[in-house]
C-alpha positions as CSV (number, residue, x, y, z in Angstrom):
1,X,25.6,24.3,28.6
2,X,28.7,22.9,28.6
3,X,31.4,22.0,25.6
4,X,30.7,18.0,26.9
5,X,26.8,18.1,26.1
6,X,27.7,20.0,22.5
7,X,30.0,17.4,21.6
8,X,27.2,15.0,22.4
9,X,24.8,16.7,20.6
10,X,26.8,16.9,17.1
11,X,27.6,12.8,17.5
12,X,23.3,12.9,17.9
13,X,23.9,14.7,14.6
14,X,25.8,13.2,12.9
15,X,23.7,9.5,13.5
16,X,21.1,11.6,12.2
17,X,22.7,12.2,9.4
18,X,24.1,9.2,8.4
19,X,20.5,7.1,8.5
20,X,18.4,9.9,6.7
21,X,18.4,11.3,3.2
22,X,20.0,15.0,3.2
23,X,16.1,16.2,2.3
24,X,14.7,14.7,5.6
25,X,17.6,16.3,7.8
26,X,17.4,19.3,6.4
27,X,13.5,19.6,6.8
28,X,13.0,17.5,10.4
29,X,16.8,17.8,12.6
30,X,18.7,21.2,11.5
31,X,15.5,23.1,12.8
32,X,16.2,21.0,16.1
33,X,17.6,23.0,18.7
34,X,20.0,21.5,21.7
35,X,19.2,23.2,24.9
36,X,20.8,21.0,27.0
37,X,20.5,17.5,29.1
38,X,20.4,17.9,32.7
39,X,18.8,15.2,35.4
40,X,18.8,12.6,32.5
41,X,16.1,15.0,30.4
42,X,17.4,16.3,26.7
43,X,15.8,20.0,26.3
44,X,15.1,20.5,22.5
45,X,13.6,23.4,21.2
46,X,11.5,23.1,18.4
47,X,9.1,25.9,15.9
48,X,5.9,23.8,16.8
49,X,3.8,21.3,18.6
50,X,2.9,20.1,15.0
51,X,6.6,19.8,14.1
52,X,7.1,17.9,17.9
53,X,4.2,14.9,17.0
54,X,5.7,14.8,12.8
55,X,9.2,14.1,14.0
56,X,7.8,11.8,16.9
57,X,5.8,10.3,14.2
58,X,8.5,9.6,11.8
59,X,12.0,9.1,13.0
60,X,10.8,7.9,17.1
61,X,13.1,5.0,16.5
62,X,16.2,6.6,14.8
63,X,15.7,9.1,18.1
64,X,15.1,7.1,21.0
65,X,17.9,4.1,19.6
66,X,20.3,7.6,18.9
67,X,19.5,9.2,22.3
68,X,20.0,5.5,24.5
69,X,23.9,5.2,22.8
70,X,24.8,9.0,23.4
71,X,23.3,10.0,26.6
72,X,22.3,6.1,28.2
73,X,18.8,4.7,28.6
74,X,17.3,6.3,31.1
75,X,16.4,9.4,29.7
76,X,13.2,11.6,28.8
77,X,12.9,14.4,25.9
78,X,11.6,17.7,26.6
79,X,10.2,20.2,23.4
80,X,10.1,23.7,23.9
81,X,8.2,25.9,22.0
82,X,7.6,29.4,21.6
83,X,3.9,30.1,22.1
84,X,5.0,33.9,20.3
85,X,7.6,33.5,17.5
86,X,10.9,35.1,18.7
87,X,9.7,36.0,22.2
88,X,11.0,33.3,24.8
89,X,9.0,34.4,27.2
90,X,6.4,32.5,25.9
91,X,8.1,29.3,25.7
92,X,6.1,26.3,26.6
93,X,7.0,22.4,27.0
94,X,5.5,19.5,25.9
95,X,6.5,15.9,27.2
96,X,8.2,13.8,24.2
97,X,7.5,10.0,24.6
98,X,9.2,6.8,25.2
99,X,6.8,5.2,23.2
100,X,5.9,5.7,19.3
101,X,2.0,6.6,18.7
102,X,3.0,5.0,15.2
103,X,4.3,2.2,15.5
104,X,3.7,1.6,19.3
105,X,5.6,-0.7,21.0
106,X,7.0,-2.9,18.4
107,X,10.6,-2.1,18.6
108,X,10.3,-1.7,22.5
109,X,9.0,-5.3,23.3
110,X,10.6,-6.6,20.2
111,X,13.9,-5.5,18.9
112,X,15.9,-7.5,21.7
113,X,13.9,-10.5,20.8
114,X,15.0,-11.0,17.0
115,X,18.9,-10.1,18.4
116,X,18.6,-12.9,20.1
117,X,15.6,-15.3,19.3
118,X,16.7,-18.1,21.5
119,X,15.2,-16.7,24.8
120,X,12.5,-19.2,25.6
121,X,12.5,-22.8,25.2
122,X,9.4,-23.5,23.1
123,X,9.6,-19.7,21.0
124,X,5.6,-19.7,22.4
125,X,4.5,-16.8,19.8
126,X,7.1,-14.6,17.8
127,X,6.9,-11.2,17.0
128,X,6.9,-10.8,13.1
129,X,8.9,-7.2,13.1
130,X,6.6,-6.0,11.0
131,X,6.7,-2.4,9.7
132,X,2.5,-1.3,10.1
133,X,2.7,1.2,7.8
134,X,3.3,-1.1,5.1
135,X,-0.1,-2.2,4.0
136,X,-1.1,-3.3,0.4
137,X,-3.5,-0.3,1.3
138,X,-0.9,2.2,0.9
139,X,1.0,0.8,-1.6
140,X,0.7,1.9,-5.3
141,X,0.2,-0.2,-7.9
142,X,0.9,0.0,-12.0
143,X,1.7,-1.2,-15.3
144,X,5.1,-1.1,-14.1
145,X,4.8,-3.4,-10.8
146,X,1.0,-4.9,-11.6
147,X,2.5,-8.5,-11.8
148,X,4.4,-8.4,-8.1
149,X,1.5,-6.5,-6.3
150,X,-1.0,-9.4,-8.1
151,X,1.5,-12.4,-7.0
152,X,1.8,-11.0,-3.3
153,X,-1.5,-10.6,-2.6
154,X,-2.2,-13.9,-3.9
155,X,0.2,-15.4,-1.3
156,X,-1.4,-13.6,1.2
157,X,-4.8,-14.2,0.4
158,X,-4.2,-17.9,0.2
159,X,-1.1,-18.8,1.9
160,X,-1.7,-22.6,1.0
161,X,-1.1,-22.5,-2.4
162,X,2.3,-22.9,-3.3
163,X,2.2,-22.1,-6.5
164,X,5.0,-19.0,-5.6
165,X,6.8,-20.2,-3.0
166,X,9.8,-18.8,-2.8
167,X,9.2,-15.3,-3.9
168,X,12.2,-13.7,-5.0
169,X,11.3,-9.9,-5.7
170,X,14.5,-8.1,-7.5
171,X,15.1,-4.6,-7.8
172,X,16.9,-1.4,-7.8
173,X,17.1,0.8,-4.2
174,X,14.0,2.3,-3.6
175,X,11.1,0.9,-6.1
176,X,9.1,-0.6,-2.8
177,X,10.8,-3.6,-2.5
178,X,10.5,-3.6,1.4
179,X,7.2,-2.0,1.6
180,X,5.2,-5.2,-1.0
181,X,7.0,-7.7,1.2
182,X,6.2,-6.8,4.2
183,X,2.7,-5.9,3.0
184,X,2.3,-9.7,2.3
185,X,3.2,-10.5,5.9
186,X,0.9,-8.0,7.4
187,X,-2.3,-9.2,5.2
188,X,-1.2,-12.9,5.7
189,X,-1.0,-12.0,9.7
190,X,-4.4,-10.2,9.6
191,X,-6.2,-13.5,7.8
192,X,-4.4,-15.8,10.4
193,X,-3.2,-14.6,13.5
194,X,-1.5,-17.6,14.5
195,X,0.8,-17.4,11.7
196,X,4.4,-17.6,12.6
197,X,5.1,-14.6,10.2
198,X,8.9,-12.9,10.5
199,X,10.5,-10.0,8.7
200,X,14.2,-9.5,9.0
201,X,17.1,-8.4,7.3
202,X,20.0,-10.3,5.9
203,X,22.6,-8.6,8.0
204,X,20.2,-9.2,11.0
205,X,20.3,-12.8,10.4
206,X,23.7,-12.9,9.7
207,X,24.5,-10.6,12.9
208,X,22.5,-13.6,14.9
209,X,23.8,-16.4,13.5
210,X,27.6,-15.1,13.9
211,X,26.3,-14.9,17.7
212,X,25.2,-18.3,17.5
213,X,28.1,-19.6,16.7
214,X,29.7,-17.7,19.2
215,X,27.4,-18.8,21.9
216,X,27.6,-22.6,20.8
217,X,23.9,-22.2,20.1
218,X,23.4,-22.5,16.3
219,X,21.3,-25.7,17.0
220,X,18.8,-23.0,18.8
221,X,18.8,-20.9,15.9
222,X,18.6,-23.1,13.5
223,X,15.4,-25.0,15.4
224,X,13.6,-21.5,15.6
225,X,13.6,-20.2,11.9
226,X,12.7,-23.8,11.3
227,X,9.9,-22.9,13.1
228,X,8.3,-19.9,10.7
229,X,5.6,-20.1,8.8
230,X,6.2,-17.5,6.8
231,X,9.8,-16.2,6.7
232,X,10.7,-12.9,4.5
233,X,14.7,-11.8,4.4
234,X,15.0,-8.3,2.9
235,X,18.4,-7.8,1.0
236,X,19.6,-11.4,0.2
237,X,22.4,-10.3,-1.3
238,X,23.8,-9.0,1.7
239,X,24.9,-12.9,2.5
240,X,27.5,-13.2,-0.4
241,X,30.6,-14.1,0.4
242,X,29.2,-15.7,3.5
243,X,29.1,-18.9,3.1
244,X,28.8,-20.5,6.3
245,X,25.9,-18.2,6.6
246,X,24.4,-19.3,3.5
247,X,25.1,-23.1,4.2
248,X,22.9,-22.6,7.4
249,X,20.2,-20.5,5.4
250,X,20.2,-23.7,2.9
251,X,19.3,-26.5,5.3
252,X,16.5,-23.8,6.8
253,X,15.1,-23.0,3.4
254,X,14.8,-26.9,2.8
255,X,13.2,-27.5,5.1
256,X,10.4,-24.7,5.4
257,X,10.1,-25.4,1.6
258,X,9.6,-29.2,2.2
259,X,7.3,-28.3,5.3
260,X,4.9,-26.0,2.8
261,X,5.8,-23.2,4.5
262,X,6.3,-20.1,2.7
263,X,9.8,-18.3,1.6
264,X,10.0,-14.4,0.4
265,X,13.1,-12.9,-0.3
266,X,13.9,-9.3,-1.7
267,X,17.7,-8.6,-3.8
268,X,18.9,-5.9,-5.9
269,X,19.8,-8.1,-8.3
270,X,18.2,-11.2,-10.0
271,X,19.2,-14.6,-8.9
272,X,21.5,-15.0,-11.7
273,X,23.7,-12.2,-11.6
274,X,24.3,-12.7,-8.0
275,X,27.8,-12.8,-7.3
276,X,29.3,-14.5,-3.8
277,X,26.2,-16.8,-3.3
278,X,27.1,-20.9,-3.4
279,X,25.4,-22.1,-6.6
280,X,22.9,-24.9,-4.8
281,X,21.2,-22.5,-2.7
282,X,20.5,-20.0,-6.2
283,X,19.2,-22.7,-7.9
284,X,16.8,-22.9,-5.4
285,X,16.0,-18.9,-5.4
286,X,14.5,-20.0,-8.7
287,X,12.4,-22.7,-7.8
288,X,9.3,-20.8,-7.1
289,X,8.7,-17.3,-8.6
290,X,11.2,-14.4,-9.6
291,X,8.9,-11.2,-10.3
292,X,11.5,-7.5,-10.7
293,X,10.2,-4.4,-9.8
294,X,11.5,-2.1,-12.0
295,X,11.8,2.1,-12.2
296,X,8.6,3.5,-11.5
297,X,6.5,4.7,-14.6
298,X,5.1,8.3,-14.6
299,X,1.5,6.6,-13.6
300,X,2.9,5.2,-10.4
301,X,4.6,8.2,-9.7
302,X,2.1,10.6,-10.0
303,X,-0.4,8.5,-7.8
304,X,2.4,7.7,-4.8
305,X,2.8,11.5,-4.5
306,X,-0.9,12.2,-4.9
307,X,-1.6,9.6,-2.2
308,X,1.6,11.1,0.5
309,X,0.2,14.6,-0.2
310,X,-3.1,13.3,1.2
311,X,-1.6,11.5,3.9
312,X,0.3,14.2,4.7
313,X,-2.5,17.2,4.6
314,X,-0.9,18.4,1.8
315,X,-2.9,20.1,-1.0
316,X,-0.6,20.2,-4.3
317,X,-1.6,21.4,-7.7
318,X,-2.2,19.0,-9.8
319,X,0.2,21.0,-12.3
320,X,3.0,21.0,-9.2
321,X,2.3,16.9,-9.0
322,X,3.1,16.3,-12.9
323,X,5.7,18.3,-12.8
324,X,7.4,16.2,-9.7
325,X,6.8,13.2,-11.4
326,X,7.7,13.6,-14.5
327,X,11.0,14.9,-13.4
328,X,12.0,12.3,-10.4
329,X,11.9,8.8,-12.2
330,X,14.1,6.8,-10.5
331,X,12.9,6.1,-6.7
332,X,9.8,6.2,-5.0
333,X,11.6,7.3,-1.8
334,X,13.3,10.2,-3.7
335,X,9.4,11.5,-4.3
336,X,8.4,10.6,-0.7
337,X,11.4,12.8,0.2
338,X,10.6,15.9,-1.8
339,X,6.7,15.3,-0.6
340,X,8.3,15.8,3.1
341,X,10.6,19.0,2.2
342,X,7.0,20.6,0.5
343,X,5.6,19.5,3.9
344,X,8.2,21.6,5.9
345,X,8.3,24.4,4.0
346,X,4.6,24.9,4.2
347,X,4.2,24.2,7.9
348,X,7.0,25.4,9.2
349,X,7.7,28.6,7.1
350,X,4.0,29.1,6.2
351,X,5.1,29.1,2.2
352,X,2.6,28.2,-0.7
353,X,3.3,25.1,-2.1
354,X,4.4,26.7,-5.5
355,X,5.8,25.9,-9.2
356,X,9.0,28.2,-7.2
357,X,8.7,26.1,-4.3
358,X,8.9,22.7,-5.9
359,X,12.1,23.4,-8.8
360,X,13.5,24.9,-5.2
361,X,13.2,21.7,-3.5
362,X,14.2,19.3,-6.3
363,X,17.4,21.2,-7.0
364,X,18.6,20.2,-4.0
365,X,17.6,16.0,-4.4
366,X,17.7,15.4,-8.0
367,X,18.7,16.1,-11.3
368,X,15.9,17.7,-13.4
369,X,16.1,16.8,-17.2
370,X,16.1,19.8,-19.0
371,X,14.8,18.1,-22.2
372,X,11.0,16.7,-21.9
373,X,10.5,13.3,-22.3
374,X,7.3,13.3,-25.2
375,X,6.2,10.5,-27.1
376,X,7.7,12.3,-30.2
377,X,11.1,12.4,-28.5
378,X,10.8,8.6,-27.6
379,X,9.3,7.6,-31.1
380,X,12.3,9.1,-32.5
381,X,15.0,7.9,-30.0
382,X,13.8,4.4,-30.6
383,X,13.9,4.7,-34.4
384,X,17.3,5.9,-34.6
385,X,19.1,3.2,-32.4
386,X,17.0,0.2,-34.3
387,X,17.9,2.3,-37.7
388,X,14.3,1.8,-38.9
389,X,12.6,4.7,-41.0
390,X,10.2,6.1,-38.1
391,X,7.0,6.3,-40.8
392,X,7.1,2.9,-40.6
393,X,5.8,3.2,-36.8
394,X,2.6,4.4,-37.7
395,X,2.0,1.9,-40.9
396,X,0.3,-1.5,-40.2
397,X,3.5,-3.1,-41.1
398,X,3.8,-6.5,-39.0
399,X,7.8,-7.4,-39.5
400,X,9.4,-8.4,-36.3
401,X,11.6,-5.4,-36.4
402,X,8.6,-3.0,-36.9
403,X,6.2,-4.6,-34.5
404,X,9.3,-4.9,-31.8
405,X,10.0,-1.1,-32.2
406,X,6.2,-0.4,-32.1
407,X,6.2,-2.1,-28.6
408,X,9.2,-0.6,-27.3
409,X,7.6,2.9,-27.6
410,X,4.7,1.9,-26.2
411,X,6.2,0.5,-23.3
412,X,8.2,3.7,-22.9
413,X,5.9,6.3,-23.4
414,X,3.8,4.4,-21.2
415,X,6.6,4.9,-18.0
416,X,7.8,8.5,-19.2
417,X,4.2,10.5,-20.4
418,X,1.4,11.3,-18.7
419,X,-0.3,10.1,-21.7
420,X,-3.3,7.3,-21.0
421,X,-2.9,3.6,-23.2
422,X,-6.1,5.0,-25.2
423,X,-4.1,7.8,-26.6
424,X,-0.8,6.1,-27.3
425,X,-2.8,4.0,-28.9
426,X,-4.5,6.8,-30.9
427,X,-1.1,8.0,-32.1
428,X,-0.3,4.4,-33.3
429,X,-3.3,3.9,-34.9
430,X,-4.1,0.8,-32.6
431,X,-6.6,0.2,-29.6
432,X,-6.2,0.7,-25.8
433,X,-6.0,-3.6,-25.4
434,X,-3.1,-3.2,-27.7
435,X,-0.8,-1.3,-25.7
436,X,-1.7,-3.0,-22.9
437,X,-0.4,-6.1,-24.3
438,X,2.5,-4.5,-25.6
439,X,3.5,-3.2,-22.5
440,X,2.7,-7.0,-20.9
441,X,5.0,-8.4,-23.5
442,X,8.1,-6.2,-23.4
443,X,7.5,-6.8,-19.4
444,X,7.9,-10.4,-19.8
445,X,10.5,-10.5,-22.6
446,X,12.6,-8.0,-20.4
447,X,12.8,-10.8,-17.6
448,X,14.2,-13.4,-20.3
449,X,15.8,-11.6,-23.0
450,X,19.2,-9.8,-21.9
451,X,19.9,-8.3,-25.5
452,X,16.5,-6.5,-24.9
453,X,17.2,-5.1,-21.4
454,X,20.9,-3.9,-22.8
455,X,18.3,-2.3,-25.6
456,X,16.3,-0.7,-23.5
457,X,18.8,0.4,-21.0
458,X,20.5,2.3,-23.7
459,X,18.1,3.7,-25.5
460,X,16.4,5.2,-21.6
461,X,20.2,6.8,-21.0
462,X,19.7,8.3,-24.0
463,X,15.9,10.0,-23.4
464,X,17.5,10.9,-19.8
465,X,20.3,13.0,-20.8
């Protein structure tokens, strides 16, 4: 093998690298080994035929769009593996494919089509670029994202009611953002076929209308996202500071909105605080329905890695499962990606899945609080920033000071225990209904009240640290 095909190999790499967390690379590409590329086939050797299909399965796109820019697009993929561990002798090959079993051929038939959507005349059917995997079926719901879950599956369930239209879901990085939008498209395609349903990104758009322009074609592009029935942009903010961009997106979002047709959008940020957008087209963000999806709460957490284990053929402990989730707080992908190093480590170097195993894994992706979070701890965190005697909690004193406090624990011990509503309840000496409704109201007030989110961001830095 010569030093050409290595140099080749570590640019592969390094696009690895720079589209997957370090967990992922570390568990699915460093195990990859280069054994060359010779009449147009890349020879990679690999510990398993199970490892072959899960990294097929996963990352076929990442692959086959990193393979086609490094070693050009006619090419096939060859895994070797060795049928006795350590003895080459018994090396064996399987066939990798052009073609993803998951998502078939989506990307294949598709992904030139939304570069440039301009290609026939009457647009005939469109291709909604719609990630399959991301079902309301697989998608966890809780306390903590009830009221987005409930609103998109209303839209999809009846998408002529108009009641939400647009949806503008806000959020931090990696609460499921992507994965409830999209799920609204794929139920709203499986009731009606026919829908014109697309999915794309802000920079996508962006990327296609700057090639408009260039082409002397933005009447084209304008007339086909006119056409949509359904039209879901991922990472609005990404258009700030673009305004011609953004005058275009205006006249389209007019009209669809004027034509009954149905607008969802997904930001990082509410509508309000977004910097770089021109103010006509944020006030009309807010004409429909603004729903955040906040940090998941220990419930969700616990049940999205329960559900990946099972998807996954993992069998965790439920004491392993608690202990991830009490632990990784802030992301639902950070807990998918410590679900997929437990994977690799079981299948791949035949450990048990272990208390060990797990702090092991975690050390590497996220910083474990060394303090518990207990409903004690939050109890008291919460008294001492409102300066309120913490006896007072537990009394059946109704001031607004009291009652607000009372909530705020609630809410919180709800999102950092394991604890059920019935039992925080039991330790305030109220019902199950009455947490609920205290975890509703902080919910709402949080959306409206910016003194309370400055509240309760400080007083969660403070149970984190």
């Amino acid at each position: 093998m010569d030093i050409q095909q290595d140099e080749r190999w570590e640019k592969c790499l390094k696009l690895f690298r720079d589209n997957v967390s370090p967990e992922q690379y570390k568990a699915w590409f460093e195990p990859l080994v280069f054994q060359g590329f010779e009449n147009n086939r890349i020879s990679l050797h690999v510990p398993s035929v199970f490892f072959a299909e899960q990294i097929e399965g996963k990352f076929f796109t990442l692959m086959n769009k990193t393979f086609e820019r490094i070693f050009g697009h006619d090419f096939k993929v060859k895994y070797n593996i060795n049928v006795v561990n350590r003895e080459p002798d018994t090396q064996v090959s399987i066939e990798g494919s052009k073609k993803s079993a998951v998502v078939g051929n989506r990307f294949e038939q598709s992904q030139q089509q939304v570069a440039n959507p301009f290609q026939t005349v009457d647009y005939g059917d469109v291709d909604p670029q719609l990630n399959p995997k991301y079902t309301f079926e697989n998608y966890c719901d809780s306390m903590s994202n009830k009221l987005a879950v409930s609103i998109g599956k209303a839209i999809a369930n009846d998408p002529k009611r108009k009641v939400f239209n647009p949806l503008f879901v806000f959020g931090p990085t990696g609460v499921g953002k992507t994965h409830l939008i999209e799920a609204i498209g794929i139920k709203t395609k499986e009731r009606n076929p026919r829908s014109r349903v697309l999915y794309v990104s802000a920079r996508v758009f962006e990327s296609q209308y700057t090639t408009a322009v260039r082409n002397n074609r933005v009447n084209d592009f304008i007339n086909f996202y006119q056409s949509i029935d359904m039209l879901i942009i991922d990472d609005i903010q990404d258009l700030a500071g673009k305004t011609a961009t953004q005058n275009t997106f205006f006249h389209i979002f007019n009209h669809l909105h004027q034509n009954q047709k149905q607008l969802i959008m997904s930001s990082d940020c509410r509508p309000v605080d977004m910097d770089g957008m021109v103010p006509r087209l944020i006030s009309r963000f807010k004409w429909g329905m603004t729903v955040e999806l906040g940090a998941p709460d220990y419930e969700l957490r616990r049940e999205v890695l329960a559900m990946r284990a099972r998807q996954d053929g993992l069998s965790i402990p439920d004491e392993i499962l608690d202990y991830i989730a009490a632990n990784v707080t802030d992301s639902i992908r950070e807990l998918e990606g410590i679900v997929v190093s437990l994977l690799a480590h079981a299948t791949m170097l035949n450990l048990e899945i272990s208390m060990d195993l797990a702090r092991a894994v975690m050390a590497n992706a996220v910083k474990v609080s060394k303090r518990q979070i207990t409903f004690d701890f939050i109890a008291e965190t919460v008294c001492n920033y409102y300066n309120i005697n913490s006896d007072l909690l537990y009394s059946k004193s109704r001031k607004r000071e009291i009652s607000d406090a009372r909530q705020v624990v609630m809410y919180l011990a709800k999102k950092y225990t394991p604890m059920s509503s019935t039992n925080i309840g039991v330790r305030l000496s109220r019902n199950h209904a009455t947490v609920l409704y205290a975890c509703s109201s902080i919910e709402q007030r949080m959306e409206i009240e910016k003194q309370l989110r400055d509240d309760m961001a400080i007083i969660e830095s403070e149970l984190k640290k």
